[in-house]
VOPAGU-2260 file (C-alpha; in pm, 1 decimal, decimal comma):
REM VOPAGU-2260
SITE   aa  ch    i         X         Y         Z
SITE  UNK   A    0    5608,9   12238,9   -9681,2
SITE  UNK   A    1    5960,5   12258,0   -9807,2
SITE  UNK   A    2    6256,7   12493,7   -9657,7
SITE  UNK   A    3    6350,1   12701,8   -9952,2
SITE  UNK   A    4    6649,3   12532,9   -9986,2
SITE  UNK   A    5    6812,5   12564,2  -10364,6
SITE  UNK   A    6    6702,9   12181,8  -10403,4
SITE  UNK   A    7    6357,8   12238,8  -10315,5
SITE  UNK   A    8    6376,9   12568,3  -10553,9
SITE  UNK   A    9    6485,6   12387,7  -10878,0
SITE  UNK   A   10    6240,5   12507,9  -11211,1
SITE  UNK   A   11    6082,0   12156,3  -11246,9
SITE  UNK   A   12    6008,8   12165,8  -10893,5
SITE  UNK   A   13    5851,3   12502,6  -10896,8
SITE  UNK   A   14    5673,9   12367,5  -11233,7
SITE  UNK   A   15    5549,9   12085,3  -11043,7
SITE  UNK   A   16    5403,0   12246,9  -10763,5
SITE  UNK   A   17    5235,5   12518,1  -10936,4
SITE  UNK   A   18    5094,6   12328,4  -11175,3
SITE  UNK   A   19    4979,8   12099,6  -10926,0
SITE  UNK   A   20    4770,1   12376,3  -10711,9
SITE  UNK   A   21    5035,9   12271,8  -10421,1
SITE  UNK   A   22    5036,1   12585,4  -10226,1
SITE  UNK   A   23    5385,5   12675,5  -10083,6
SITE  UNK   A   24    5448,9   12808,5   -9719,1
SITE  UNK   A   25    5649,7   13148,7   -9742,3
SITE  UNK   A   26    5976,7   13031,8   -9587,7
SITE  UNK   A   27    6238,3   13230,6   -9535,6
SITE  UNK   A   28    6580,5   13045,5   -9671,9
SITE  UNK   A   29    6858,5   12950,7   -9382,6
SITE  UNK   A   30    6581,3   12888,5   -9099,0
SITE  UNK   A   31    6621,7   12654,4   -8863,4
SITE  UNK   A   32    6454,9   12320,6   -8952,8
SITE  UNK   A   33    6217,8   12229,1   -8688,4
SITE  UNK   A   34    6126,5   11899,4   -8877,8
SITE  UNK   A   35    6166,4   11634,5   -8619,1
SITE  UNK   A   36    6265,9   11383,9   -8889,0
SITE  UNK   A   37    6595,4   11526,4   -8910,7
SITE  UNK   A   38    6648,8   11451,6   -8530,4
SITE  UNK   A   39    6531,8   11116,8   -8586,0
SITE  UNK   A   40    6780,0   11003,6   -8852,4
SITE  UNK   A   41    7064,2   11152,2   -8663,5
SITE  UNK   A   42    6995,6   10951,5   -8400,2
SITE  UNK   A   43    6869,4   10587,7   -8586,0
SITE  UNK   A   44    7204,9   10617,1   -8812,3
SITE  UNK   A   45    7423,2   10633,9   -8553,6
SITE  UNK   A   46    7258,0   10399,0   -8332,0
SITE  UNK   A   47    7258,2   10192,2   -8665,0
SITE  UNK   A   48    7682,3   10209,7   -8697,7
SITE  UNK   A   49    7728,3   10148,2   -8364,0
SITE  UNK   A   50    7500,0    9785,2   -8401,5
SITE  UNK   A   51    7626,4    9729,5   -8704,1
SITE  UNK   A   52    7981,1    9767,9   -8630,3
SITE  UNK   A   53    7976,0    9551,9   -8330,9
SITE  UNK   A   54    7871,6    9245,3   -8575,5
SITE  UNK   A   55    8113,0    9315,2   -8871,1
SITE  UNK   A   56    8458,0    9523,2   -8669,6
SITE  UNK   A   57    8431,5    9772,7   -9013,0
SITE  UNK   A   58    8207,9    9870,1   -9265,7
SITE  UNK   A   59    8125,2    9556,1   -9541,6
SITE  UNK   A   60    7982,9    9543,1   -9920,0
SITE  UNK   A   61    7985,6    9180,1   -9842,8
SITE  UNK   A   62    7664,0    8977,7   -9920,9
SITE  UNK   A   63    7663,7    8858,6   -9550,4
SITE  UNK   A   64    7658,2    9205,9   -9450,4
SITE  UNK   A   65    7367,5    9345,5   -9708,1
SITE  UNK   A   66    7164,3    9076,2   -9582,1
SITE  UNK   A   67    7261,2    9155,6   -9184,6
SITE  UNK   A   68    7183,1    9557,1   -9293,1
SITE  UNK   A   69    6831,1    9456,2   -9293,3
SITE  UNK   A   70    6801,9    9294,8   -8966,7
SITE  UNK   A   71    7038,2    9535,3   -8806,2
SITE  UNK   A   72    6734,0    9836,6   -8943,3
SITE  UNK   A   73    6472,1    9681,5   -8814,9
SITE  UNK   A   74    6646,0    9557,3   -8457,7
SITE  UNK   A   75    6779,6    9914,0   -8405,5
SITE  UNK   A   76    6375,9   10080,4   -8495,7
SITE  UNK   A   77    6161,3    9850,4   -8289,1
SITE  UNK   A   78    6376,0    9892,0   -7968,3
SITE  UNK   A   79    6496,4   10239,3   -7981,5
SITE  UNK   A   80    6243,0   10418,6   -8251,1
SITE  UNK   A   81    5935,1   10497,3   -8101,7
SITE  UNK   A   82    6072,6   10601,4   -7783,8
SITE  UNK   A   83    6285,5   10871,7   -7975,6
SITE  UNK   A   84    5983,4   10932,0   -8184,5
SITE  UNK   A   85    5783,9   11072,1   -7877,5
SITE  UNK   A   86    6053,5   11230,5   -7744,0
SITE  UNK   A   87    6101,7   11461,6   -8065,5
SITE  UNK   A   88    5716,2   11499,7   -8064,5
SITE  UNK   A   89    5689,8   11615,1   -7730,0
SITE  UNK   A   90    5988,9   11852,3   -7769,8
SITE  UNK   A   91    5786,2   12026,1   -8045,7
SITE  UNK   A   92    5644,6   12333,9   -7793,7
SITE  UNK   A   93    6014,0   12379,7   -7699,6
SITE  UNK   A   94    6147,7   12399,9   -8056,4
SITE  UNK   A   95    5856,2   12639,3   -8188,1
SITE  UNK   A   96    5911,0   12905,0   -7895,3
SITE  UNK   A   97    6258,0   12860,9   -7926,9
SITE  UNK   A   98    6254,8   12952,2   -8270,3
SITE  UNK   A   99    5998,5   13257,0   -8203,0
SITE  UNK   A  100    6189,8   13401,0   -7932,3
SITE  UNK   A  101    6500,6   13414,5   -8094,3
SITE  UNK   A  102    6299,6   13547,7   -8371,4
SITE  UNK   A  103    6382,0   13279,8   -8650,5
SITE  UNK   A  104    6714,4   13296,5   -8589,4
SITE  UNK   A  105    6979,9   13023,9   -8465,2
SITE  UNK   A  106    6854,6   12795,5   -8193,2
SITE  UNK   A  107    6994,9   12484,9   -7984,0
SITE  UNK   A  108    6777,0   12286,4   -8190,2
């Protein structure tokens, strides 16, 4: 499923998908996006720049700090990541209803 967004809607993409059998959900353009995803990497990239920051006081290029980015990922997903993860799961109901009442218009989420 893609969002009809004028990246998604690009000829070689079309191309690809039709020539590909990929059927495409009809999806009207400016909907809210109830992909969970979205949620998630709000959340792990600022949890991310807040750990990150505390090590290095700014934001680095360094070698030091390329290496660090690594460990800083992986420290920030295994303690806060699947707790988020579930949370944005179970919130799914509430989005979808959300969405329906307000009739595919704007929505806290």
């Amino acid at each position: 499923m893609q969002d009809n967004a004028p990246c998604h809607k690009a000829t070689e993409i079309l191309e690809f998908l039709a020539e590909n059998h990929v059927p495409v959900m009809a999806w009207p353009p400016q909907s809210p996006d109830l992909n969970p995803i979205e949620n998630l990497w709000t959340e792990f990239k600022a949890l991310f720049h807040k750990r990150f920051l505390k090590l290095f006081n700014h934001p680095s290029k360094s070698t030091e700090a390329r290496y660090r980015y690594s460990e800083v990922l992986q420290e920030v997903w295994y303690s806060q990541g699947i707790e988020l993860v579930e949370a944005l799961i179970q919130s799914m109901p509430r989005r979808c209803t959300a969405v329906i009442e307000a009739k595919g218009g704007w929505t806290k989420y």
